[in-house]
Structure formats: C-alpha cells, structure tokens
C-alpha positions in Angstrom: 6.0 15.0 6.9 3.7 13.7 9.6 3.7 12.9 13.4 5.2 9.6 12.9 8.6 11.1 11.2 8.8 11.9 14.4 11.8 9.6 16.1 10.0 6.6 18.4 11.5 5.7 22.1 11.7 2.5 22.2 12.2 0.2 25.2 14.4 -2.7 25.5 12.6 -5.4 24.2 10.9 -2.7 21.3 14.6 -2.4 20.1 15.6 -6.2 20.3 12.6 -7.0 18.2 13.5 -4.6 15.4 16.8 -6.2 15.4 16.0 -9.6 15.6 12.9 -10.2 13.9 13.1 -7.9 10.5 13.8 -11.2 8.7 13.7 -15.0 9.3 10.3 -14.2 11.0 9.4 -18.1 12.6 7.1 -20.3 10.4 5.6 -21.6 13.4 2.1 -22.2 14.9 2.9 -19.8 17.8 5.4 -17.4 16.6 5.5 -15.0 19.3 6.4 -17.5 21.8 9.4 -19.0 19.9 10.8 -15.2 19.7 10.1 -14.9 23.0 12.1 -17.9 24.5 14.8 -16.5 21.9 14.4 -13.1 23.8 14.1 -14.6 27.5 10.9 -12.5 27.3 7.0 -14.0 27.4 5.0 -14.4 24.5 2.4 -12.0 25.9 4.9 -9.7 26.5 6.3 -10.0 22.5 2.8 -9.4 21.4 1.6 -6.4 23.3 4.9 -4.8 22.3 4.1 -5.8 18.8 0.4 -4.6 18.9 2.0 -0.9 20.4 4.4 -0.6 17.5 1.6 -1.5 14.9 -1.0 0.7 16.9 1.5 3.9 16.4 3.2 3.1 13.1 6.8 2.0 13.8 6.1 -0.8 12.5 4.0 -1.0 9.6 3.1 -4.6 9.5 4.4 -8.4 10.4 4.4 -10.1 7.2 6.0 -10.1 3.5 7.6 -8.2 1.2 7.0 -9.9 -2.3 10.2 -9.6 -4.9 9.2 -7.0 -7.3 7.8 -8.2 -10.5 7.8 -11.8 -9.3 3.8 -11.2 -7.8 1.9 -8.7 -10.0 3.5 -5.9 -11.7 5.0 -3.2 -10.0 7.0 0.4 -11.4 9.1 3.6 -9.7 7.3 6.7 -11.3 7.5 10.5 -10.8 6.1 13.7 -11.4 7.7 17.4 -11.8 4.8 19.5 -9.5 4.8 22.9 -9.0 6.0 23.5 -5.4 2.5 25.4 -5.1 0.8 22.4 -5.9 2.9 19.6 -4.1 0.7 19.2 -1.0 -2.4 18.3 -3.0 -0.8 16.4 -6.3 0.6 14.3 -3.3 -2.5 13.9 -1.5 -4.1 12.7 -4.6 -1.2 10.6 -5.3 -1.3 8.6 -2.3 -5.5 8.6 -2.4 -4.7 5.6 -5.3 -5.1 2.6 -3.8 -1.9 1.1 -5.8 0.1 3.3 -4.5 2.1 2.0 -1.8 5.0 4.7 -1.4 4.7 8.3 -2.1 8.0 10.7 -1.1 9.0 14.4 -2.2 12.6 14.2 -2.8 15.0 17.4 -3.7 15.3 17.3 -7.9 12.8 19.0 -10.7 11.2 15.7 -10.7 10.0 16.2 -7.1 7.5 13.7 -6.3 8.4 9.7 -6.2 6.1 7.0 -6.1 6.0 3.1 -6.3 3.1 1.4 -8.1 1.8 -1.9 -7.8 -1.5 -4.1 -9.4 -2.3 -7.3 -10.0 -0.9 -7.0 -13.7 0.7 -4.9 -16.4 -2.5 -3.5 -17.6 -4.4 -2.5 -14.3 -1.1 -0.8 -13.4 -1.0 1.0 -16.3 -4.2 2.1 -16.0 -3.5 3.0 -12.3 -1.0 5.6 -13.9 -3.3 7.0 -16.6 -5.9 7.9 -14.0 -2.8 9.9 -11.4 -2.5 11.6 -15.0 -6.4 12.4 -15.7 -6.8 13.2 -11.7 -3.2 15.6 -11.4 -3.2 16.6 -15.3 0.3 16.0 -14.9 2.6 13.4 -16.9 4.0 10.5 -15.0 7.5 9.1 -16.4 7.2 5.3 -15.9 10.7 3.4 -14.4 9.9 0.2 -14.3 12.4 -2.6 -13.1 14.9 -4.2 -15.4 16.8 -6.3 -12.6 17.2 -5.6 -9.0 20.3 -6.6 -7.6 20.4 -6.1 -3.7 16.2 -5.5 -1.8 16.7 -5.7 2.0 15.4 -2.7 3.9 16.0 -3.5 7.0 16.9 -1.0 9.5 18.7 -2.0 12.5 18.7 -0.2 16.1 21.7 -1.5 17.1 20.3 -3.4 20.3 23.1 -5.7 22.2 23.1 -9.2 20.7 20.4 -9.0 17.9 20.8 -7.8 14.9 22.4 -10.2 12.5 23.2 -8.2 9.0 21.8 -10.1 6.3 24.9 -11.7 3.8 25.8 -9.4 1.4 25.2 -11.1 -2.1 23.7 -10.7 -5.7 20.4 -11.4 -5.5 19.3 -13.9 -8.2 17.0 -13.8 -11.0 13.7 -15.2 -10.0 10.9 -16.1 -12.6 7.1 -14.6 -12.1 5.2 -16.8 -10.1 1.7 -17.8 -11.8 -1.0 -17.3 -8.9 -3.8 -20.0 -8.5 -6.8 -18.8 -7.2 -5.8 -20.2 -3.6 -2.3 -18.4 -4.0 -4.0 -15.3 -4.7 -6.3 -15.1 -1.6 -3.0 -15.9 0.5 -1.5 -13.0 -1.0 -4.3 -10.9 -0.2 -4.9 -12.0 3.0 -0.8 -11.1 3.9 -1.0 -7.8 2.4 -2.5 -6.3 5.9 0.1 -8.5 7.8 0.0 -11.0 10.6 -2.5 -9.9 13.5 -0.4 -9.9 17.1 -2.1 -12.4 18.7 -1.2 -16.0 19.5 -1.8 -17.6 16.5 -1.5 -15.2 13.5 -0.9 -17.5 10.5 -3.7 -19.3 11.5 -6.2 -16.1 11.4 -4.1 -15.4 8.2 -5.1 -19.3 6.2 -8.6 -18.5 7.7 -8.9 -15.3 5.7 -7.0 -16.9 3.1 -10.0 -20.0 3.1 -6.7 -22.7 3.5 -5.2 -24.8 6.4 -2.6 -23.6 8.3 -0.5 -25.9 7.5 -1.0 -25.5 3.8 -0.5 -21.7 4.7 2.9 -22.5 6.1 4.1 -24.4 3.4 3.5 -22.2 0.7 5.2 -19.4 2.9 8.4 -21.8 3.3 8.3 -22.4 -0.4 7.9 -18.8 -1.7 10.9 -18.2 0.6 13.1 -20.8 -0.4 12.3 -19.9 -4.1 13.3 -16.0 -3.4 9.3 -15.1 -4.5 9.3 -13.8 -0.7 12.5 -11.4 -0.2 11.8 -10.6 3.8 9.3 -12.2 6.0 8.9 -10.4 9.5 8.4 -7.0 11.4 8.1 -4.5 8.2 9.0 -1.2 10.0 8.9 2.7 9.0 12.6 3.9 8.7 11.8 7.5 9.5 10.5 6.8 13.4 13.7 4.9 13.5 16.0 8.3 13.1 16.7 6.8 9.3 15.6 10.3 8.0 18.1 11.0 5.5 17.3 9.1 2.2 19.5 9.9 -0.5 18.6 7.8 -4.1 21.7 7.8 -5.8 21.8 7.9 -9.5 24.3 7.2 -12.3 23.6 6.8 -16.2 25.5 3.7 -16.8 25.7 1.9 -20.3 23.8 -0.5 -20.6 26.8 -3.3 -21.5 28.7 -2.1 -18.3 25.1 -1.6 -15.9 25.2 -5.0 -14.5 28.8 -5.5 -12.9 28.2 -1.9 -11.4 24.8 -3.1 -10.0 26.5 -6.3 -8.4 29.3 -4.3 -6.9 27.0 -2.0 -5.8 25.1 -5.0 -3.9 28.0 -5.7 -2.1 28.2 -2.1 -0.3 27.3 -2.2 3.5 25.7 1.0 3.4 23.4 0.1 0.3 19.7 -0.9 1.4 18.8 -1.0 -2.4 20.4 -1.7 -5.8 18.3 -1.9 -8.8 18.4 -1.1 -12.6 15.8 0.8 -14.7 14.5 1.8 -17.8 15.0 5.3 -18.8 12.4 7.3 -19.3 12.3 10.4 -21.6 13.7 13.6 -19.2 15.2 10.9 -17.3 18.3 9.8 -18.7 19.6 7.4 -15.2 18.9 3.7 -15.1 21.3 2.7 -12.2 20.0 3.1 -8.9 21.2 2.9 -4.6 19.7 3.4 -2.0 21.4 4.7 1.3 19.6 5.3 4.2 21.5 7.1 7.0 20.6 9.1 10.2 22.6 11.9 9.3 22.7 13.6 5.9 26.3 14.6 6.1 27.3 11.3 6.6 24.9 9.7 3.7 26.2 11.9 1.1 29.8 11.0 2.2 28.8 7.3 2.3 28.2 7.3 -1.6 31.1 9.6 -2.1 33.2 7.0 -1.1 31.6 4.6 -2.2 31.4 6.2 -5.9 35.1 6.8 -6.2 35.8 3.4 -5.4 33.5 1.4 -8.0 34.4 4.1 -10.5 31.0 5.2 -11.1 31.3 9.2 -11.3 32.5 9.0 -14.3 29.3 8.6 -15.6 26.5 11.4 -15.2 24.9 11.3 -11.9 23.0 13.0 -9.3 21.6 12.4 -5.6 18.0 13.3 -4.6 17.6 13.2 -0.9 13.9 12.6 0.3 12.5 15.9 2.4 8.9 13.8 3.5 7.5 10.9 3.3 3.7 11.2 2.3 2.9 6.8 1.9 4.4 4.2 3.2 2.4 0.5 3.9 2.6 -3.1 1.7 1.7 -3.2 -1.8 -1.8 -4.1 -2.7 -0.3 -7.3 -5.2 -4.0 -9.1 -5.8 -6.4 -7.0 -4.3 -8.5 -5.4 -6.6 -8.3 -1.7 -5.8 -11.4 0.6 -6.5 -11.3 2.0 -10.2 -10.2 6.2 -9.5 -11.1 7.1 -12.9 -14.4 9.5 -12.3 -16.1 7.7 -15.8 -18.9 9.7 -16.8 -22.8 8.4 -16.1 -21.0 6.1 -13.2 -20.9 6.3 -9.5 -17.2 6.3 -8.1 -15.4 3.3 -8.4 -17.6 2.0 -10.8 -16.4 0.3 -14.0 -17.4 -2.8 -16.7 -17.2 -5.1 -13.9 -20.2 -3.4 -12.5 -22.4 -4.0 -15.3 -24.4 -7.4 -15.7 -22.2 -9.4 -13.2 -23.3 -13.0 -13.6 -24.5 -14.4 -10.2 -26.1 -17.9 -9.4 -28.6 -18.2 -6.7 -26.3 -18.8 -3.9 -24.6 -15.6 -4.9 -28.2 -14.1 -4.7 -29.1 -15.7 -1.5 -26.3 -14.8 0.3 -26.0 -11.2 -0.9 -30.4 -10.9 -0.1 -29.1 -12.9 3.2 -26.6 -11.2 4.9 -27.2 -7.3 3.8 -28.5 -6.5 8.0 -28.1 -10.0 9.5 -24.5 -11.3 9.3 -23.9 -13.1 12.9 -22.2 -11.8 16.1 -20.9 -15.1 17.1 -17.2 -16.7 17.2 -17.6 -18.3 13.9 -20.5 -16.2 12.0 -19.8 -17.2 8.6 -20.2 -20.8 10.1 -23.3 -20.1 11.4 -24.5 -18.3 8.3 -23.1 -21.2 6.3 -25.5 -23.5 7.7 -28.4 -21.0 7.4 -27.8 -20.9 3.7 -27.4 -24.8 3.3 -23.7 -24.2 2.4 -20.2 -25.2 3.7 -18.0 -22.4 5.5 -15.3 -23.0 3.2 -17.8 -22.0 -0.3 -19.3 -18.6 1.8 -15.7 -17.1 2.5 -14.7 -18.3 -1.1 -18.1 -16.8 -2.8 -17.9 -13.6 -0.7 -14.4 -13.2 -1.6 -14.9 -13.2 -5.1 -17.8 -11.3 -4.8 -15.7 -8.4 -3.4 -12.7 -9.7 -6.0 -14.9 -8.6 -9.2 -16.9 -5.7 -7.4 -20.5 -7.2 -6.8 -19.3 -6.5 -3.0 -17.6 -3.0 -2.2 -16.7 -4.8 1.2 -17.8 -6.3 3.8 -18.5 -5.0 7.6 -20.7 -2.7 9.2 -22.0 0.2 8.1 -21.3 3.7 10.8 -23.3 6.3 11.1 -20.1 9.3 10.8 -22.4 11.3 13.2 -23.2 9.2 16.1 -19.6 8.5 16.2 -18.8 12.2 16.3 -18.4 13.0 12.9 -19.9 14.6 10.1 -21.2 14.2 6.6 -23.0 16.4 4.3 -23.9 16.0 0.6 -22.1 18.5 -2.0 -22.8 19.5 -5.6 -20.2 21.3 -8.3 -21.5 23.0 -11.8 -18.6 21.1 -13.7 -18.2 22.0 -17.6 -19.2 19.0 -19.6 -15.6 18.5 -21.0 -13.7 19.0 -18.0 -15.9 16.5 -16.2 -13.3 13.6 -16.1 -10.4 15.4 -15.1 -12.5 16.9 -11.9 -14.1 13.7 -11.4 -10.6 12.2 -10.7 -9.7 14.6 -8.3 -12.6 14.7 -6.7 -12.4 10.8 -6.3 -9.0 11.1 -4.6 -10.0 12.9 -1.5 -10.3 10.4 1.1 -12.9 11.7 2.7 -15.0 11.8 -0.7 -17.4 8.6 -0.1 -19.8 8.7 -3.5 -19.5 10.1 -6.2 -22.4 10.6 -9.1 -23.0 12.8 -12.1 -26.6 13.6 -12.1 -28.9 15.6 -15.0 -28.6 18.8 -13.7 -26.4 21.9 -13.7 -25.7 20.9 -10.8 -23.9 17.5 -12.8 -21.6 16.3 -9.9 -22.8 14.9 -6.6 -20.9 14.0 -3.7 -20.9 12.4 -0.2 -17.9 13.9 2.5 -17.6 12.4 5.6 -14.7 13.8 8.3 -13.9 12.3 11.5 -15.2 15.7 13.2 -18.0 18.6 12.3 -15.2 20.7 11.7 -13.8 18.9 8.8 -16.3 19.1 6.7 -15.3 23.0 6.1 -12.1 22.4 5.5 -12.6 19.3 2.9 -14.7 21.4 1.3 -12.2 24.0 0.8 -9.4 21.6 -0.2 -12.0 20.6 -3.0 -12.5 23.4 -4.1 -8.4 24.5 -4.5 -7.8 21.5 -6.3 -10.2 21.7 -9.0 -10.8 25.7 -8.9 -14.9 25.0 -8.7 -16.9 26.2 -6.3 -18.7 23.3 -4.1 -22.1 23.8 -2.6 -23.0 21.9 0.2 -25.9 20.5 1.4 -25.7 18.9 5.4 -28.5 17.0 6.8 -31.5 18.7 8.4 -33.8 16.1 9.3 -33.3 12.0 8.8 -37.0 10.0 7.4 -35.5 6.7 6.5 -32.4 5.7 5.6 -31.7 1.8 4.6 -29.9 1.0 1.5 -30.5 -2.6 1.2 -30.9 -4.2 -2.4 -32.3 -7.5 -3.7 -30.3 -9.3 -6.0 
C-alpha cells in the first residue's frame, strides 16, 4: 500500500471526466476541446484537470488498453512468498520492466502479477529471470479466452457515466505489427500528453502523420485490437479498494457458457479463462471490484448461486495492496534483468558487435553532448547530419529498439540535484553470482552493475533521491541477498565525461 491508495477528492469536473471519458476518448485533432463543449467546460480547463490527475496518480494515463494476446504476449502469474519476504520479492517483482501489475492478495499463492513482452519468448524469459532474482517458482496462467475486459470505474457524477453494453466479447486474431505499427504502440504506451494536441505529439514520437495516427487508432478500435481508449484511471484512489478475484475449477466442456454468463453480470469488471497451472487447479476467473468488502463478497454470492457455479471448487482471494499499476510495455524492449556473468547490467547478445552504418556512427559521435535546445532539435540536427528528420527519429529509435542506445536525454548529476550516489562492492561466491546479480539488478536505485576480477567480484552504482537513502538502499541490499555491501561515496571529482566514439 502506498499514498495514492489513499481515496482522491475530486471536484466537479475531476468526477465528470472519470465518468465520461474512460472510453470513446475523441479521435480528434483537439480532444480536450470537444470534451469540453460536451462538458460546458473550456478546453484549458479539461486539460489542467487532466495534467492534476496524471501529476498525482488518479489517473494513470490517457490512452489504450491493448486486448490481451492480440499485441505481444501477455500472462497472469504468481508466487507463494513467505510473509517475511513479501515486501522485497514484491519490490523485485515490480523492478521488471514487463511487469505492469503487481498485487498481494489473501491465498498461499500471495503475490499476483501480469506480464507482458513483445513475444512469447522474451516473456518467458521475463519470468525465468523473477525466478533467478526471487529464487522462487512462478506458476504461469496464461489466457485461454477472455470473455468480458472493461475496467472502468465510474464515480457516479450526474449525467455522465454511460455503462458500457454488456456483451461477449469476441474472439479477435493477433495483429502482426509493421515496423510503423510498432513505434505507434510504443509511443501510446506512456499515454497522450494533456496539452492541446496530444495525438499529434503522439504520431511525432511515433515518426507518422497525425492523420495516419488517427486512422490506425479508429481501425484497431473498430477491429476490437483496442478494448478502451481514454482516461486509464487507478481504482484504489477511487474508494474501489476491495478486489475480490473470484475463482471456480470449471470443466473445460462447460467453461465457456459459464464465462459468457459471467460477462453478462453488472458487477463483473473482468471475465476470462485460464490454463491451470500445477498447485493451481482454477481456470475460470471474475473480477468484482467494490468499495466495500462486505458487499463484494455478497455480490459473487449471489451471483454464484444464480449461474450455478459453486458447485464446482472455488475460492475468493481479495487483494490487501496494490504494489504496480501503469500500461503494459507491448513493444518496447525492456532492459534484460538477468545479472549474466562478465556483463554490465542490462547487457545481453544484442550488445555485442551491433552492426552500424556510418550515419548510425555519425549521429551517435554527433549528438553524445550536443543535441539542440530548440523547438524542433532533431530538425536542426537532421540538417547538421545531411539527413531528413523523419530517418534521425527512425535511426535513433531503433538504435534504442536493439540497445546500441540505453536512452536518450540528459544526463543529471544525483548530487547537484540533492541527491546522492556512491559506488558499492559485494564478495559474491562464484556460483551464487547469478542469483545475486538479479536481485541486485532489481533495485531501482541500482544504476550499473559489473563483475570485476577481484574478490571484490560485483560492482555497483546507487543513486537515491536524498543523501539519506543511500543508507538505507544499502541496507535493503544487503537483506535481500544476505551479503554484506561495502561502499565506496565520492571524495573528490577529476573528470568525469563518458562519451564514446563509435
């Protein structure tokens, strides 16, 4: 639990945006000021509300949610932690970049995520490295068919909210991703910016027209590749704080009708079929979502005894915090978590003997320390380079797409901005060195990571927002791997300038 469970006051036009604009967000040049005429408010008025609810977490983002399985590959999974080891197992949990939710619920199996990549296998390997960095098993419950996905939490402001029509949702096939497809959907996973025009600063990141963007949005909706488009927002500042995922094992024959009835059920924000997973015999699932916990449980009561479904084995695991919530990361490649021996953090075969041509080379010896502070810089470094805007946002994407760039933007310095960072060093036993490399990796605040030739074989940068975290990072290290860390802060600074020539 965190300071945004905590319930959000929302003013008058706060609440009739949640109602109205959770779905059928407008495909429009200017948005904002078609909701606000809707709302007899002004468009600057829509947006700075907007921008407050982003800025505190309400609202998590403006943008879409993606059908499951239909853009990149995507599984519920779990974990049975001992309750003395829940806070970290979670905190390394959620430090995986594919991992977009991340709950403690009340069952043996007390930890539930959602995982998402680009594909089957970078998902699975997503999994295999929570394994290596928790040393915990993960049971995989990937989707077999989803029946019902709208969670959409209304606030019950006068006039608004319109309930969506309660029907089956159907099938859809994968989509197959061009390259052009693929920076849209990275360029939508941090959502639409609240300013005038937000799909066209999304089809700018994206490198496409705007009105190229808004067709392919209108078509991924019409096709049901896009389940929601519009204000994504965090269900616990809302007073939806008791979460119960109902269970039942179904057979198989008999699973689908139940799902479908189950779709039709007011009260259900989710209804989806699984595989089973050994330890976990359920593989029909609903979601209920409820302010009061009392009432939840007898929701699905009631629910239950009409469809007929206790009869089969069941169970109810309400959630008791919510550790991750944001959008999937469907196409972005997230930083490899693994800790591989004789290779700095993140690294992987990507980073060896990348294949660059000299405009790759030019702009990467280019733009290290002078990218311009200008309205369109990559314009104006385009025409430094002798190269169209459209090829350096393409090039530079890529670049970061296949890790010859880590990112792109400035480079702080933690302690002129009030922070700290020191460099640490553990002793780590030579066959233990993956498993502490991978939890090591998942601290946030854990920016490189090397083994060196040493007995000193692991070296580490941490950087905390204030001098005083650096203690307590430290500490937390040390608990989760049971090593002690010796660290190293900055006495004196010579030279520092870590710029390479490709």
């Amino acid at each position: 639990m965190n300071d945004r469970d905590a319930i959000a006051p929302l003013d008058a036009l706060e609440r009739r945006l949640v109602d109205g604009c959770q779905r059928g967000f407008p495909l429009v040049s200017r948005p904002y000021s078609a909701i606000a005429a809707e709302l007899g408010s002004t468009e600057r008025e829509v947006i700075a509300a907007v921008a407050r609810r982003l800025a505190d977490g309400v609202v998590s983002r403006v943008g879409a949610v993606f059908r499951p399985n239909v853009v990149g590959a995507s599984t519920l999974a779990a974990i049975a932690v001992p309750r003395e080891r829940l806070a970290e197992i979670a905190r390394i949990v959620s430090a995986h970049e594919e991992v977009n939710h991340n709950y403690e619920r009340e069952h043996a199996f007390n930890l539930w995520f959602v995982a998402t990549a680009r594909d089957a296998a970078h998902l699975e390997a997503a999994l295999e490295a929570i394994e290596r960095a928790t040393g915990l098993p993960v049971i995989r419950l990937p989707l077999v068919r989803d029946y019902w996905i709208d969670l959409g939490f209304d606030v019950h402001a006068t006039g608004t909210h319109v309930p969506p029509a309660r029907r089956v949702t159907p099938p859809v096939q994968p989509l197959v991703l061009t390259e052009r497809d693929r920076r849209i959907v990275t360029a939508l996973e941090d959502g639409l910016p609240a300013e005038p025009r937000p799909y066209a600063e999304v089809a700018r990141r994206a490198g496409v027209t705007e009105a190229y963007l808004s067709v392919r949005l209108a078509e991924w909706l019409n096709r049901g590749v896009i389940s929601r488009f519009g204000l994504i927002v965090r269900h616990r500042p809302l007073g939806y704080a008791a979460n119960a995922m109902c269970v039942w094992d179904v057979p198989d024959a008999e699973a689908d009708a139940a799902g479908a009835a189950l779709a039709r059920e007011e009260a259900v924000t989710l209804a989806y079929r699984r595989r089973r997973a050994d330890g976990w015999r359920y593989n029909l699932y609903a979601m209920i979502h409820g302010r009061d916990r009392a009432a939840v449980s007898a929701r699905r009561d009631a629910i239950a005894a009409a469809l007929g479904l206790d009869a089969f084995a069941h169970d109810v695991l309400f959630s008791l915090a919510a550790f991750k919530q944001r959008g999937a990361r469907l196409c972005r490649e997230a930083a490899a978590r693994t800790g591989r021996r004789g290779r700095a953090r993140g690294g992987d075969s990507r980073m060896s003997g990348i294949a660059m041509d000299p405009v790759d080379r030019a702009i990467v010896n280019t733009l290290q320390g002078e990218f311009p502070l200008c309205e369109r810089p990559f314009a104006v470094a385009a025409e430094a380079l002798g190269i169209g805007e459209d090829d350096l946002i393409a090039r530079i994407d890529r670049m970061l797409a296949d890790g010859t760039l880590t990112r792109f933007g400035p480079l702080f310095d933690a302690a002129r901005m009030g922070g700290a960072f020191t460099l640490a060093a553990m002793a780590v036993p030579a066959d233990d060195f993956e498993r502490v490399a991978g939890i090591v990796n998942a601290f946030p605040e854990v920016a490189h990571n090397y083994e060196r030739d040493h007995a000193l074989n692991m070296w580490f940068v941490v950087a905390t927002p204030t001098p005083e975290g650096i203690d307590d990072a430290i500490a937390r290290i040390e608990a989760a791997t049971g090593l002690p860390v010796l660290a190293f802060p900055k006495e004196c600074e010579y030279f520092v300038e870590l710029r390479l020539t490709a």
